[in-house]
Gaussian input, Z-matrix of N, CA and C with variables (Angstrom, degrees):
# hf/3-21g

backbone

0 1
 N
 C     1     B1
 C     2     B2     1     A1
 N     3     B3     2     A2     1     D1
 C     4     B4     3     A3     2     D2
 C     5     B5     4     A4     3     D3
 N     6     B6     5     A5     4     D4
 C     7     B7     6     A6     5     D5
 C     8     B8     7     A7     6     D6
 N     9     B9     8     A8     7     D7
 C    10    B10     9     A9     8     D8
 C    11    B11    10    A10     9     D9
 N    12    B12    11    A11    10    D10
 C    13    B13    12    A12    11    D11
 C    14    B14    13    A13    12    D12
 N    15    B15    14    A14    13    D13
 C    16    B16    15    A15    14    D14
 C    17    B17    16    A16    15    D15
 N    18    B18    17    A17    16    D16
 C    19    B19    18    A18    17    D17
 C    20    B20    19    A19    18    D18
 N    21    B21    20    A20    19    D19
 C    22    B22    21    A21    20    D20
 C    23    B23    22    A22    21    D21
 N    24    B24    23    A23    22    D22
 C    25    B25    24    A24    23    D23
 C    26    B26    25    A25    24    D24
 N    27    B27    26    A26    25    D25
 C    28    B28    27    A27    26    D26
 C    29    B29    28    A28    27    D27
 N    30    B30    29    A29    28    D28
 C    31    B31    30    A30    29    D29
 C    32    B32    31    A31    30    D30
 N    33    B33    32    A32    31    D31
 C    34    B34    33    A33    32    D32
 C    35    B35    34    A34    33    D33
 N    36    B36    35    A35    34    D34
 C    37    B37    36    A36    35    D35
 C    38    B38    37    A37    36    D36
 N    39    B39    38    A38    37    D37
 C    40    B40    39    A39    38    D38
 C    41    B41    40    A40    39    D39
 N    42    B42    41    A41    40    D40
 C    43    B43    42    A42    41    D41
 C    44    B44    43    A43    42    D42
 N    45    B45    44    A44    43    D43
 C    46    B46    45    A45    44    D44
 C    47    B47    46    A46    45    D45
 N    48    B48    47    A47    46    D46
 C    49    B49    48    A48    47    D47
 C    50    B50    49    A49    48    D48
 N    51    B51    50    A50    49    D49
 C    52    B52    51    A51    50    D50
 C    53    B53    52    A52    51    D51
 N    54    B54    53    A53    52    D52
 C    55    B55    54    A54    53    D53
 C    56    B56    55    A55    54    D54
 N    57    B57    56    A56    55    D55
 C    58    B58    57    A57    56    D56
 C    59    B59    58    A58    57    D57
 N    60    B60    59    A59    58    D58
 C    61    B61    60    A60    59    D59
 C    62    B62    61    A61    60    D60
 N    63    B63    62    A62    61    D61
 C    64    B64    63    A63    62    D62
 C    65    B65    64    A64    63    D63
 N    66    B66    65    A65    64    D64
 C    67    B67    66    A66    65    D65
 C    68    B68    67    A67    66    D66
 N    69    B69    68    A68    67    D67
 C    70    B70    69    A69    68    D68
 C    71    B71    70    A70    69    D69
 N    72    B72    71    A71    70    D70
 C    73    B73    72    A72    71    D71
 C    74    B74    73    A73    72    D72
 N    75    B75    74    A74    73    D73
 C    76    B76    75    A75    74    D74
 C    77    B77    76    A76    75    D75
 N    78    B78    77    A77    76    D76
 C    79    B79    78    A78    77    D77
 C    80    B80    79    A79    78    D78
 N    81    B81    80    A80    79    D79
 C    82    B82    81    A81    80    D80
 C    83    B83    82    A82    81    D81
 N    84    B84    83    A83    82    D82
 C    85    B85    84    A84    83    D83
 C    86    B86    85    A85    84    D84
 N    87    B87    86    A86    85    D85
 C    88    B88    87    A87    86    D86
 C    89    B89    88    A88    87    D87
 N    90    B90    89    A89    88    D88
 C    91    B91    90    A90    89    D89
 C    92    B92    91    A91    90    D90
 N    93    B93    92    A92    91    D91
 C    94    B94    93    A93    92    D92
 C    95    B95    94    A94    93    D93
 N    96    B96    95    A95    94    D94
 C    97    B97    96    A96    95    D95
 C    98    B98    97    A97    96    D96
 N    99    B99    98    A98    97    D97
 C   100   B100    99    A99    98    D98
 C   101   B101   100   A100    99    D99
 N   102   B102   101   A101   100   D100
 C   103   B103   102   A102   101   D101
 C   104   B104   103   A103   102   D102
 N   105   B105   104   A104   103   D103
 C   106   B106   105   A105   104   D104
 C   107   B107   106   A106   105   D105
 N   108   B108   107   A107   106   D106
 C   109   B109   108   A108   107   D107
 C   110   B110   109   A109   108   D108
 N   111   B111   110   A110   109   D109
 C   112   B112   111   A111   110   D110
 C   113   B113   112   A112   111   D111
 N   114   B114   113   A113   112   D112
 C   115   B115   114   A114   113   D113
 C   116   B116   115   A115   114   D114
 N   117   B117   116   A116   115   D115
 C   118   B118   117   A117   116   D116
 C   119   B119   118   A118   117   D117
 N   120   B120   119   A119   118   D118
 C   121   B121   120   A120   119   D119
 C   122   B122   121   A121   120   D120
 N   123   B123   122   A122   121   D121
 C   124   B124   123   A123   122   D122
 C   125   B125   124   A124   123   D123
 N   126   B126   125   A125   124   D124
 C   127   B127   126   A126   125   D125
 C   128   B128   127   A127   126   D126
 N   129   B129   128   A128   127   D127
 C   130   B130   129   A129   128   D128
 C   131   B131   130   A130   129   D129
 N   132   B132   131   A131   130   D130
 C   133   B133   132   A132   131   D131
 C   134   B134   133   A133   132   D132
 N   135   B135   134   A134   133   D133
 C   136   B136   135   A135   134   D134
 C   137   B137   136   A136   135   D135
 N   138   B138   137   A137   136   D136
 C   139   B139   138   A138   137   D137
 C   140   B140   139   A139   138   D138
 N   141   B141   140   A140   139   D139
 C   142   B142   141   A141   140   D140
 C   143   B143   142   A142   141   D141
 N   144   B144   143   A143   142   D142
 C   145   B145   144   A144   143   D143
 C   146   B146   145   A145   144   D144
 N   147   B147   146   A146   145   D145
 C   148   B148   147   A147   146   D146
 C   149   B149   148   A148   147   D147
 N   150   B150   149   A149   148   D148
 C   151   B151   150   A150   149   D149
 C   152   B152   151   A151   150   D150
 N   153   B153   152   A152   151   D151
 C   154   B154   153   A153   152   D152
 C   155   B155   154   A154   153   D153
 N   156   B156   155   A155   154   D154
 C   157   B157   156   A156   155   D155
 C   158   B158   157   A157   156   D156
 N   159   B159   158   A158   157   D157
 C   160   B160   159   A159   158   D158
 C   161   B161   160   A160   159   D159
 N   162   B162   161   A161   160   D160
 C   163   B163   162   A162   161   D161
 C   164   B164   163   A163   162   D162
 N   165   B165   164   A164   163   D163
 C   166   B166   165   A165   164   D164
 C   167   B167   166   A166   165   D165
 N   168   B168   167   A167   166   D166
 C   169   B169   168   A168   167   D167
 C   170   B170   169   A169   168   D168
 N   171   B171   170   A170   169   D169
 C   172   B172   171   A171   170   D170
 C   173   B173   172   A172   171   D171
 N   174   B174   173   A173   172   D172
 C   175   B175   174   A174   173   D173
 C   176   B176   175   A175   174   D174
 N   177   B177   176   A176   175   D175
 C   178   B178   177   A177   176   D176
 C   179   B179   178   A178   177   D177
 N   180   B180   179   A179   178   D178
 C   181   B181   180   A180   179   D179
 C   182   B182   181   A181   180   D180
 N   183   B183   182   A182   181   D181
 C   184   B184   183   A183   182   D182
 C   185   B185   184   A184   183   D183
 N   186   B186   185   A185   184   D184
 C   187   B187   186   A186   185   D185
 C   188   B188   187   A187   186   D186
 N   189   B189   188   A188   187   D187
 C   190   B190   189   A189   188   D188
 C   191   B191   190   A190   189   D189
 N   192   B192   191   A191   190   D190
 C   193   B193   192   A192   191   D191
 C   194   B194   193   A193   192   D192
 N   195   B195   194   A194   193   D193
 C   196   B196   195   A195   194   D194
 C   197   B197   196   A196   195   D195
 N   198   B198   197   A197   196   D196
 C   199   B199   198   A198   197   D197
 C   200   B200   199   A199   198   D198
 N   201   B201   200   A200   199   D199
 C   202   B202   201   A201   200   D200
 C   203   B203   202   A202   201   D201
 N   204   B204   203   A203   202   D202
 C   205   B205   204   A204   203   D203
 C   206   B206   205   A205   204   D204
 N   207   B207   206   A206   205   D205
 C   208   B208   207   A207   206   D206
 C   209   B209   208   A208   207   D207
 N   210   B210   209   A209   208   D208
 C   211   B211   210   A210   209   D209
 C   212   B212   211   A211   210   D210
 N   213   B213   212   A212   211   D211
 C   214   B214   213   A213   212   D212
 C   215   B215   214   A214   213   D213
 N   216   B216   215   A215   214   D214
 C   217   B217   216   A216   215   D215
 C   218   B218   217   A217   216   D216
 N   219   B219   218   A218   217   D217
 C   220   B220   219   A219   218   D218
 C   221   B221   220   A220   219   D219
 N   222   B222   221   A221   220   D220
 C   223   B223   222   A222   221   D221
 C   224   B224   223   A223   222   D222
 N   225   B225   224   A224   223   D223
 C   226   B226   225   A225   224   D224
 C   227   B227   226   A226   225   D225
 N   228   B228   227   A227   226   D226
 C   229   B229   228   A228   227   D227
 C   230   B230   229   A229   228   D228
 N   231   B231   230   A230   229   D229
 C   232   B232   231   A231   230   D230
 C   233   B233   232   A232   231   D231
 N   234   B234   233   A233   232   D232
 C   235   B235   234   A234   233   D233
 C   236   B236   235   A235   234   D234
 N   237   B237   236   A236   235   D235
 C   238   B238   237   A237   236   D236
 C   239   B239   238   A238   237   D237
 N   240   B240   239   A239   238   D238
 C   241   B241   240   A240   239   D239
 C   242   B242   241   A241   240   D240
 N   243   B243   242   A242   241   D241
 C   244   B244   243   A243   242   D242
 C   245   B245   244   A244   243   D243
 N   246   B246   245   A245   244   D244
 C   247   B247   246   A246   245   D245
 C   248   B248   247   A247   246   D246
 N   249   B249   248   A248   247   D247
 C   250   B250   249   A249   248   D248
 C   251   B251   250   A250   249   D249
 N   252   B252   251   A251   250   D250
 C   253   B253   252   A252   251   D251
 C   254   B254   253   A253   252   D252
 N   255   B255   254   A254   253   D253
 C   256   B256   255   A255   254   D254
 C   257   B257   256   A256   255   D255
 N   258   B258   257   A257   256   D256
 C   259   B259   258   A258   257   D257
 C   260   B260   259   A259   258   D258
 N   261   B261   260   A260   259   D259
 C   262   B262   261   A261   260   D260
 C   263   B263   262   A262   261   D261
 N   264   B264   263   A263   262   D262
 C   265   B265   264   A264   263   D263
 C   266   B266   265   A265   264   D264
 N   267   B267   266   A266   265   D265
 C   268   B268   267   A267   266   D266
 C   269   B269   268   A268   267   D267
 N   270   B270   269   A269   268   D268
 C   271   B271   270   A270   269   D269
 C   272   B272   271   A271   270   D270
 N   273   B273   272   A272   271   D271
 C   274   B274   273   A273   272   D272
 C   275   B275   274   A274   273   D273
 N   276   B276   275   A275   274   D274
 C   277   B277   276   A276   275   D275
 C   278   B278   277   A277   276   D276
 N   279   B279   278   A278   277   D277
 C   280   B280   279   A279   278   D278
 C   281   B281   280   A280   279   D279
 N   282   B282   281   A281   280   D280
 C   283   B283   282   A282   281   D281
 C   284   B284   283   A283   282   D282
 N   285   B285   284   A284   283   D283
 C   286   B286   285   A285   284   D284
 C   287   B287   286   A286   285   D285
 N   288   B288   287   A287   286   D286
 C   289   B289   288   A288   287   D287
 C   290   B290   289   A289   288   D288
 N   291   B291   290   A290   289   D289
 C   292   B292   291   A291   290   D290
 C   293   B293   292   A292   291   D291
 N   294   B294   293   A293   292   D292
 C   295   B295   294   A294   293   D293
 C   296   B296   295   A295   294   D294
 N   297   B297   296   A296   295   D295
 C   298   B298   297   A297   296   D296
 C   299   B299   298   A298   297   D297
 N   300   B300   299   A299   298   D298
 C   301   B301   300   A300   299   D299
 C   302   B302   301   A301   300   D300

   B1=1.4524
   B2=1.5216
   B3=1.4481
   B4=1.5603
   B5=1.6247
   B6=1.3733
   B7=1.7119
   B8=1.2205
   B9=1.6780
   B10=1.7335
   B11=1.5108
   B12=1.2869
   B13=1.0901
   B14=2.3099
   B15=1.0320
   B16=1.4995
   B17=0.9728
   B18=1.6424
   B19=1.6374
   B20=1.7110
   B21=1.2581
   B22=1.4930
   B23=1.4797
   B24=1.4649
   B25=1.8492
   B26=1.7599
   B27=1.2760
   B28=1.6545
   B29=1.9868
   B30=1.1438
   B31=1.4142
   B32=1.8126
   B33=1.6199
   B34=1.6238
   B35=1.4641
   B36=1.2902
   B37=1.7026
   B38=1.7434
   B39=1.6586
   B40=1.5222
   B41=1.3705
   B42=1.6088
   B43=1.4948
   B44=1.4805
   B45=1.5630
   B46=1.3632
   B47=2.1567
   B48=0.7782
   B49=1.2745
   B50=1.8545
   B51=1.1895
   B52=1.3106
   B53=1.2622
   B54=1.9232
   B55=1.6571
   B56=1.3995
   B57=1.7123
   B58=1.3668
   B59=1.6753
   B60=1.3389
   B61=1.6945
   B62=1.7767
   B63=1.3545
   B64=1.4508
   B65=2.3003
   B66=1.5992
   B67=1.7399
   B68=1.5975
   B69=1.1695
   B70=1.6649
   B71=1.6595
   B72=1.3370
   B73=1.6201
   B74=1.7187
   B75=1.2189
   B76=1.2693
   B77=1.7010
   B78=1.8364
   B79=1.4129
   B80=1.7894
   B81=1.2154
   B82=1.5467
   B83=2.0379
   B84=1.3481
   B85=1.2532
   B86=1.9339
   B87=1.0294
   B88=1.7279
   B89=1.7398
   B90=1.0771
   B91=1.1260
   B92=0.9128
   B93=1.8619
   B94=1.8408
   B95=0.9129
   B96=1.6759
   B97=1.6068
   B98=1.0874
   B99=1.0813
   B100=1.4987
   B101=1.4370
   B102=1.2236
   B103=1.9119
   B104=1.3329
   B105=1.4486
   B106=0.9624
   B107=2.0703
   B108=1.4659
   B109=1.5840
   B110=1.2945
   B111=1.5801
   B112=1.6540
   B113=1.6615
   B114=1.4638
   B115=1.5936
   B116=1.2600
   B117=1.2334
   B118=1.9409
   B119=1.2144
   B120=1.3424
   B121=1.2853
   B122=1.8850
   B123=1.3663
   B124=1.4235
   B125=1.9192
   B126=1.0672
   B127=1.5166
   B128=2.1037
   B129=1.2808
   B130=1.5702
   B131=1.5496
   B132=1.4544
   B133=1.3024
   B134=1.5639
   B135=0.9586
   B136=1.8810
   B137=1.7346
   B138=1.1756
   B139=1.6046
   B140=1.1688
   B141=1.5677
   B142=1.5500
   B143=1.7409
   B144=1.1030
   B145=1.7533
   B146=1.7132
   B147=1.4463
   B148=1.8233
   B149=1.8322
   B150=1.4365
   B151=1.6405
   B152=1.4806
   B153=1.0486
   B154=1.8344
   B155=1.4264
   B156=1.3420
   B157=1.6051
   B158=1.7563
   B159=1.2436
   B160=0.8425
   B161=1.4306
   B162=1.4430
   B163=1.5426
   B164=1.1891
   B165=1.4678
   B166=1.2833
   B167=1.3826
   B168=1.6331
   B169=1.6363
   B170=1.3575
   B171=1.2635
   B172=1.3675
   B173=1.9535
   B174=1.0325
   B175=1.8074
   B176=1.4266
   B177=1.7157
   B178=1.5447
   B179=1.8394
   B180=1.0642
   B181=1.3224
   B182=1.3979
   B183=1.6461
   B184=1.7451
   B185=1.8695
   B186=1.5276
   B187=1.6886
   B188=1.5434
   B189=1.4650
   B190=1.7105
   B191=1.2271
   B192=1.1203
   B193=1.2421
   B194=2.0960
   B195=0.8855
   B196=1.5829
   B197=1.4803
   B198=1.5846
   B199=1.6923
   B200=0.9573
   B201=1.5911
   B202=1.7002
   B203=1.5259
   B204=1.2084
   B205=1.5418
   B206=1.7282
   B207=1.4462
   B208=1.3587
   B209=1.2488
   B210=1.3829
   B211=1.6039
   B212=1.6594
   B213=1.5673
   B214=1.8703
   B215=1.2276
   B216=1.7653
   B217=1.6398
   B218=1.0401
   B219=1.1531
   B220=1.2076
   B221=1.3718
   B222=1.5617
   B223=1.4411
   B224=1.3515
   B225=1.5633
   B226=1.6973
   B227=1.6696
   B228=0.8920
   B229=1.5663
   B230=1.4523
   B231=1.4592
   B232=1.4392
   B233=1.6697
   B234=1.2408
   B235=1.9239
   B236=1.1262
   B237=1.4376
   B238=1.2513
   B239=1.5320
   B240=1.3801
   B241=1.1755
   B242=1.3313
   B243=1.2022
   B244=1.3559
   B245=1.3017
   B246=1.9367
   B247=1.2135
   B248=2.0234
   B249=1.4430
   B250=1.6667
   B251=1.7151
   B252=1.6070
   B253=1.7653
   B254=1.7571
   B255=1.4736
   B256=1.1610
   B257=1.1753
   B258=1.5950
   B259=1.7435
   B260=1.5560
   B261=1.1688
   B262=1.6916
   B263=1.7692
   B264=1.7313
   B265=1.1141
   B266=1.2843
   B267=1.6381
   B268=1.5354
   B269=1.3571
   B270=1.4785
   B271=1.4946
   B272=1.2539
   B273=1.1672
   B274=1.4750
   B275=1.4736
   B276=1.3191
   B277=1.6362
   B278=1.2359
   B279=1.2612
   B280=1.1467
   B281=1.6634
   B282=1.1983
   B283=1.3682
   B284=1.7233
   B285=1.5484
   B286=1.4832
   B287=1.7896
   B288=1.3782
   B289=1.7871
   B290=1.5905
   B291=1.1960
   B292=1.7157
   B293=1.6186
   B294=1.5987
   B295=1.3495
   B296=1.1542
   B297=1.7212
   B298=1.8474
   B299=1.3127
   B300=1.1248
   B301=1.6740
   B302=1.6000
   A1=109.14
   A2=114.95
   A3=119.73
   A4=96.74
   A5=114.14
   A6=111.45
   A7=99.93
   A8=115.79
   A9=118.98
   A10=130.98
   A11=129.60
   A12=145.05
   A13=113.43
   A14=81.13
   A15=78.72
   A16=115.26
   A17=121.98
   A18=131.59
   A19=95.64
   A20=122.27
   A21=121.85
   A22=120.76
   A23=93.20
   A24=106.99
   A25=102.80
   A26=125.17
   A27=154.63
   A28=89.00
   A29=115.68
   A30=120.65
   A31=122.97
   A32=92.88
   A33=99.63
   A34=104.16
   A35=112.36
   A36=112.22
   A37=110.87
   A38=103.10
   A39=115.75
   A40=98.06
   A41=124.75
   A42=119.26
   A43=121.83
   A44=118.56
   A45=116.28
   A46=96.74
   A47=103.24
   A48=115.17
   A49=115.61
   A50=103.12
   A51=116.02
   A52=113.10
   A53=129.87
   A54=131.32
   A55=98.20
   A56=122.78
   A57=122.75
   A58=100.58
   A59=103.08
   A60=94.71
   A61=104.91
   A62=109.89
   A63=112.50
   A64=83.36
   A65=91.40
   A66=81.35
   A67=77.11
   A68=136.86
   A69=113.69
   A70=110.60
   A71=111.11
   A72=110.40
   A73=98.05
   A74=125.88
   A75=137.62
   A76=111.94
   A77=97.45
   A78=102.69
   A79=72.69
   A80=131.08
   A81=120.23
   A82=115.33
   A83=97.78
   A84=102.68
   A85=118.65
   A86=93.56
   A87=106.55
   A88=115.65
   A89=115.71
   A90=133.56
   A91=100.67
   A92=118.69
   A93=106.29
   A94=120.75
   A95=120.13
   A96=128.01
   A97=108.43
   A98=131.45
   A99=104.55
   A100=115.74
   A101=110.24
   A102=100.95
   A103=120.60
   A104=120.80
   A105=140.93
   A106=96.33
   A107=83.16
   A108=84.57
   A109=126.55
   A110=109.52
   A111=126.14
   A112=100.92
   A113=123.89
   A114=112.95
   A115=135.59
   A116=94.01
   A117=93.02
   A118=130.32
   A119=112.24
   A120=132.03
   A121=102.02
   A122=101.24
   A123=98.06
   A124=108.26
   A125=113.09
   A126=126.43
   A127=102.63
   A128=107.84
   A129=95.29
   A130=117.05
   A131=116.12
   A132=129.67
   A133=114.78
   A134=121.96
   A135=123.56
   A136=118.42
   A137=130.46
   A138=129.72
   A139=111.80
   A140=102.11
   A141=123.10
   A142=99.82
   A143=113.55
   A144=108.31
   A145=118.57
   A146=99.22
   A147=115.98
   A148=90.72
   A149=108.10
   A150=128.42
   A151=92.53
   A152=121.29
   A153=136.51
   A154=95.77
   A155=115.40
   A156=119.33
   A157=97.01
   A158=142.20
   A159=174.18
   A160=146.10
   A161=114.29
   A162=137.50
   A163=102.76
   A164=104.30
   A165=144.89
   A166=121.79
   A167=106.69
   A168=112.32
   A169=124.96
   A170=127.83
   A171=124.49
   A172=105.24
   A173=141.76
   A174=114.17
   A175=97.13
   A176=125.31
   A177=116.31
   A178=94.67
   A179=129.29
   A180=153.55
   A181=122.83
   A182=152.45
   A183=119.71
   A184=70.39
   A185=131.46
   A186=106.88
   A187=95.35
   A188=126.23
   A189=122.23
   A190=104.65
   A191=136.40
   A192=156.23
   A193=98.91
   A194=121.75
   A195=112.51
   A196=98.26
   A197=114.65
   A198=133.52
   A199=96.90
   A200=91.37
   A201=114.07
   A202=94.63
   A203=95.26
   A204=132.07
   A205=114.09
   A206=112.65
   A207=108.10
   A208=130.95
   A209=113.39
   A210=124.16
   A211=83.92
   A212=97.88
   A213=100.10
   A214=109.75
   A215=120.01
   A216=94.07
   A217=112.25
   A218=145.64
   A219=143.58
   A220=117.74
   A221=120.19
   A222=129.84
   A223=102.75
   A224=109.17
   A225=118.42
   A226=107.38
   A227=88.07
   A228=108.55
   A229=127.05
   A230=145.19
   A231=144.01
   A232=103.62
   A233=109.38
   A234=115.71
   A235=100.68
   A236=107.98
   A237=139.20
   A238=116.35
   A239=136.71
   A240=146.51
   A241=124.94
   A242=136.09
   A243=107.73
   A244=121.32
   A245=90.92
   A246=114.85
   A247=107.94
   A248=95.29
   A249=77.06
   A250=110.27
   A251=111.08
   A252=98.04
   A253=104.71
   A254=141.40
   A255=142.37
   A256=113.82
   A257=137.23
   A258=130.85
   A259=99.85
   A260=127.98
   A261=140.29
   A262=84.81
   A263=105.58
   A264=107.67
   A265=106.86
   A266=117.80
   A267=132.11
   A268=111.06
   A269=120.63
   A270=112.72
   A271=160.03
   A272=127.26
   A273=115.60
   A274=122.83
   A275=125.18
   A276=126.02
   A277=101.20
   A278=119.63
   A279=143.00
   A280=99.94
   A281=116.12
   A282=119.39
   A283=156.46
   A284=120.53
   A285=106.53
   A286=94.97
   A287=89.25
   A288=106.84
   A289=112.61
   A290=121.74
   A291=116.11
   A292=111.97
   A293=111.87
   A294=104.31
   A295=113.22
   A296=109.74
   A297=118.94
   A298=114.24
   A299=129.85
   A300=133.81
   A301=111.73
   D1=107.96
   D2=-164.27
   D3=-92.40
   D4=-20.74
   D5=-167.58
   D6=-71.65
   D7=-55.18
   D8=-173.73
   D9=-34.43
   D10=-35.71
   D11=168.74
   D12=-79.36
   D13=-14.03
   D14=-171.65
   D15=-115.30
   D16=-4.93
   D17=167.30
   D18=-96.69
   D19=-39.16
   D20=171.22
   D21=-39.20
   D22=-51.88
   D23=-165.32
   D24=-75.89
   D25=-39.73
   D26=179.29
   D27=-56.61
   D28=-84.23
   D29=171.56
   D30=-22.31
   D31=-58.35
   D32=-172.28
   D33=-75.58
   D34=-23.20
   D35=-176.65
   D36=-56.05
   D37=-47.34
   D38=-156.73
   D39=-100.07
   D40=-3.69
   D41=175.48
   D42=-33.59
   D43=-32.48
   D44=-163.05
   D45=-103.12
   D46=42.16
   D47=167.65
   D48=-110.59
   D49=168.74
   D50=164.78
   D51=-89.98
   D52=65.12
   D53=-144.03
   D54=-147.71
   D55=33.98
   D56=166.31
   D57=-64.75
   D58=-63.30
   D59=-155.53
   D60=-86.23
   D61=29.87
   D62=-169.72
   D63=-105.20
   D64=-37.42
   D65=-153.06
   D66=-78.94
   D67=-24.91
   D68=-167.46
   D69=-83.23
   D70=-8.81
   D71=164.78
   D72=-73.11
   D73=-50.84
   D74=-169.38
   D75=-42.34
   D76=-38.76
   D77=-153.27
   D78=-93.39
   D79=-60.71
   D80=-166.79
   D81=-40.69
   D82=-29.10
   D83=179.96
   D84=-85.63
   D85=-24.32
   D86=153.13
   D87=-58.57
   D88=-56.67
   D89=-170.00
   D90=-56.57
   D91=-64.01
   D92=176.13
   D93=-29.46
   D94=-77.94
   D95=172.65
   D96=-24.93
   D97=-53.16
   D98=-163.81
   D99=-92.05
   D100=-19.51
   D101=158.85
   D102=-73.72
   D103=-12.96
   D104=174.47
   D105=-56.35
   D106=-76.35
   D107=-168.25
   D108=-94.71
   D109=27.27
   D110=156.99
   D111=-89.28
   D112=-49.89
   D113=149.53
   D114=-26.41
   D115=-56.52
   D116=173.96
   D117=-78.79
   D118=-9.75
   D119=-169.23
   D120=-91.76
   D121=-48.16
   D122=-177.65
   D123=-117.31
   D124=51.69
   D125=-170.95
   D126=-36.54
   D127=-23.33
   D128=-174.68
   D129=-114.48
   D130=30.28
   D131=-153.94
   D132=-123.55
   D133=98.65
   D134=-164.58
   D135=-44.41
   D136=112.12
   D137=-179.47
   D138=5.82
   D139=-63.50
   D140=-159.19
   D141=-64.22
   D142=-49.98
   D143=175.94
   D144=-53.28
   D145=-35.74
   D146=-177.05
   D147=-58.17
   D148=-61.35
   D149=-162.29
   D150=-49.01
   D151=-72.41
   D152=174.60
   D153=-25.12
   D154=-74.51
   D155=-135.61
   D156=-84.30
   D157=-16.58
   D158=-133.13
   D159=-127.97
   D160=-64.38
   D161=153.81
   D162=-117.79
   D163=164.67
   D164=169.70
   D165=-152.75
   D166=142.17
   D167=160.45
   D168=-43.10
   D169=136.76
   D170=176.69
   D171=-144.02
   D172=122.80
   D173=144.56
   D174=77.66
   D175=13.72
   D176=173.04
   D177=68.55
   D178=37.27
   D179=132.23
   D180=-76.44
   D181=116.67
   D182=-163.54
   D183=-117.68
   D184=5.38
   D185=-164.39
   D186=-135.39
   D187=46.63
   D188=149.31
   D189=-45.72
   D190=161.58
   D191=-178.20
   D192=-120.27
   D193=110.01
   D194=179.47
   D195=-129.30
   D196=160.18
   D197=143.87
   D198=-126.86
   D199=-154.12
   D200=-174.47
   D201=-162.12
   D202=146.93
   D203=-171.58
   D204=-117.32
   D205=123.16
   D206=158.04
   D207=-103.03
   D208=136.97
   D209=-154.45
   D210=-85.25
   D211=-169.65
   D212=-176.09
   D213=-95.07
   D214=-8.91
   D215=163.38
   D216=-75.83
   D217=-18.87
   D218=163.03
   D219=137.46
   D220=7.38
   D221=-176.45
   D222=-82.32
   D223=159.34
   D224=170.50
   D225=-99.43
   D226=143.03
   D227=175.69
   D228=-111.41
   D229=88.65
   D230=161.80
   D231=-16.54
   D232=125.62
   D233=150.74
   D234=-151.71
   D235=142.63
   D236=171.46
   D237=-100.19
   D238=161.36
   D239=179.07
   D240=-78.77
   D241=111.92
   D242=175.58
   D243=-78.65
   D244=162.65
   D245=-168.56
   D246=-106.27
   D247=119.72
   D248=-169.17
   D249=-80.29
   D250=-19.66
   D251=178.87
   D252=-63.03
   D253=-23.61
   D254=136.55
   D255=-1.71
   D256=-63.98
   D257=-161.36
   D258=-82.11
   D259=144.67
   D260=-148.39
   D261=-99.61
   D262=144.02
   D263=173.09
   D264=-91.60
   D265=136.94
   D266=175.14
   D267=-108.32
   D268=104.82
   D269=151.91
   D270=-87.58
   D271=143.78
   D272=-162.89
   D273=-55.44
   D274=156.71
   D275=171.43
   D276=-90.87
   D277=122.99
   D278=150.61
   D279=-34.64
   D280=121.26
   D281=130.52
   D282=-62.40
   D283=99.08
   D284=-150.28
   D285=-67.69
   D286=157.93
   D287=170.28
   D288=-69.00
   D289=-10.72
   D290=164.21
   D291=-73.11
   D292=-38.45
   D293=-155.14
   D294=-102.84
   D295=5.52
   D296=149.16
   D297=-68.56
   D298=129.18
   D299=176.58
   D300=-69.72

């Protein structure tokens, strides 16, 4: 998963912004794409099978996007996508004008 790491790092960069409803347009526009191209991918296959095979509920979430991955012993592993409105916004402290020199 090449996206996971690069919507992660993108997220933590802009955390100290005012970028709640910027990353949840971000994440809705992810989402297209990829129903987008679970459609194209399976053109004769009913929503509900795409939704199944595809997403899952998570966290009062009903549209994670998950697979699974096998490691080299040979087990499968659940992963899910990240979500960048997920990372908590942190804001800066103001600095007072006395305690600049």
């Amino acid at each position: 998963m090449q996206l996971h790491p690069v919507m992660r790092g993108w997220a933590q960069d802009h955390q100290h912004g005012a970028s709640k409803r910027t990353f949840a347009k971000g994440d809705h526009q992810i989402f297209a794409l990829l129903w987008q191209w679970a459609r194209r991918r399976h053109p004769r296959k009913s929503r509900s099978w795409m939704r199944d095979k595809y997403f899952r509920a998570e966290d009062g979430n009903n549209w994670v996007f998950f697979g699974h991955v096998t490691r080299p012993n040979g087990t499968q592993q659940d992963v899910r996508l990240f979500r960048a409105s997920s990372v908590p916004m942190r804001r800066h402290t103001k600095i007072k004008g006395e305690a600049n020199p």
